[in-house]
Phi, psi and omega in degrees: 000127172282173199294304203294351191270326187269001173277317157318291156353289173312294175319319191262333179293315170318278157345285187327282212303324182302314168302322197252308224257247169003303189268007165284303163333258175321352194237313186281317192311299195236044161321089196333095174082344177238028203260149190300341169057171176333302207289306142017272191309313159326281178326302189296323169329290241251008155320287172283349184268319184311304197280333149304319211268319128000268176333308182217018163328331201257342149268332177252354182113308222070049164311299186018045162187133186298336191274280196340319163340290188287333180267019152258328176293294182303342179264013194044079165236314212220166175288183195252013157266001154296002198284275172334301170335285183307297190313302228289331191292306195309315143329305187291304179301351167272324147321294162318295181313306177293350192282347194253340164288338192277349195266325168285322173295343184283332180329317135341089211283349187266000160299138158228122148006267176071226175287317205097326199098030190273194181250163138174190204235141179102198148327304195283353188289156186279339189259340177106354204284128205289179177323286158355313202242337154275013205232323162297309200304300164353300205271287180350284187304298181292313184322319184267330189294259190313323151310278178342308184308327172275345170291293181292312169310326183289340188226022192111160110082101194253286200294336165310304180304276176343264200321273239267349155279339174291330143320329177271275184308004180253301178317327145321292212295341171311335185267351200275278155286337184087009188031107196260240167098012228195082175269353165293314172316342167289310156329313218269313189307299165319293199310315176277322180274021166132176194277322172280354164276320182315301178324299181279007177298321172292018181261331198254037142209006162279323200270326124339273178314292187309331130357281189296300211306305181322283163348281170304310138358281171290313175327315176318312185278329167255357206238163167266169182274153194256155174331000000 
């Protein structure tokens, strides 16, 4: 398959996640007597990586998050000229997703902004939770994310495992970070909510990345490469 079809790919696999997964946050979450709460928001993550990657799993891998990318790359599943491609499509496409959430969500004559669904540490944490203990949470979590991801290619039955892990980590990870695992979904929020999430992004895409390259690593060692 060429890079523009699986670059595309990314882009739309992306979108989704950002869309259904975000906007569930922002739209669903807290819904007057009928809102979907954490498990609610956790499910739909992990919703949109199943049903996309069905869809175009069979053309791009089904990254649609820049640390998954960087942990294949570092585990020799995919080349480094794929790298750049993928993020950029995947960035964008998250982007684009918040641009379309925030024009339905503004539809709301009772929206207020806030965050975005956005990630952070500190003050911006939803729990209050200092750097140290989002930075475990952070690292941790895409360690296992992606080990699984590499795991699940190797053995079969991908996008069910992939989807319900990412569930299982937003379910941790939501009261901590707001759960991030992910830096374009971090990029696309921030970006809208404001100079103090801009501010803390390179923490939700150091601490991501640094995860997953470990990952791939290990993964490198333990899993065999699929056909």
């Amino acid at each position: 398959m060429n890079l523009g079809k699986r670059a595309v790919a990314e882009f739309l696999g992306t979108f989704w996640l950002t869309f259904g997964g975000c906007g569930s946050a922002v739209i669903a979450a807290a819904y007057p007597q009928f809102g979907i709460g954490f498990l609610g928001v956790a499910l739909a993550f992990g919703l949109t990586v199943v049903t996309m990657a069905y869809a175009v799993g069979h053309i791009s891998g089904a990254h649609f998050n820049p640390a998954i990318t960087i942990g294949l790359w570092a585990g020799n599943r995919v080349p480094f000229s794929d790298v750049i491609p993928y993020i950029v499509f995947q960035v964008t496409g998250a982007i684009a997703a918040a641009a379309v959430l925030k024009i339905v969500a503004e539809g709301d004559p009772g929206f207020v902004l806030g965050g975005f669904a956005s990630n952070g540490y500190g003050d911006l944490s939803p729990g209050q939770y200092n750097l140290l203990s989002c930075a475990i949470i952070e690292t941790l979590l895409t360690f296992f994310f992606v080990l699984v991801v590499l795991g699940a290619t190797s053995a079969g039955f991908a996008p069910l495992a992939i989807g319900l892990t990412l569930t299982l980590v937003l379910l941790i990870a939501i009261p901590v970070t707001n759960g991030s695992v992910n830096p374009a979904r971090s990029t696309r929020p921030a970006i809208f909510a404001g100079k103090a999430y801009v501010d803390q992004l390179w923490f939700f895409w150091l601490a991501p990345v640094s995860g997953a390259v470990v990952a791939g690593i290990v993964g490198r060692a333990l899993f065999r490469k699929p056909e």
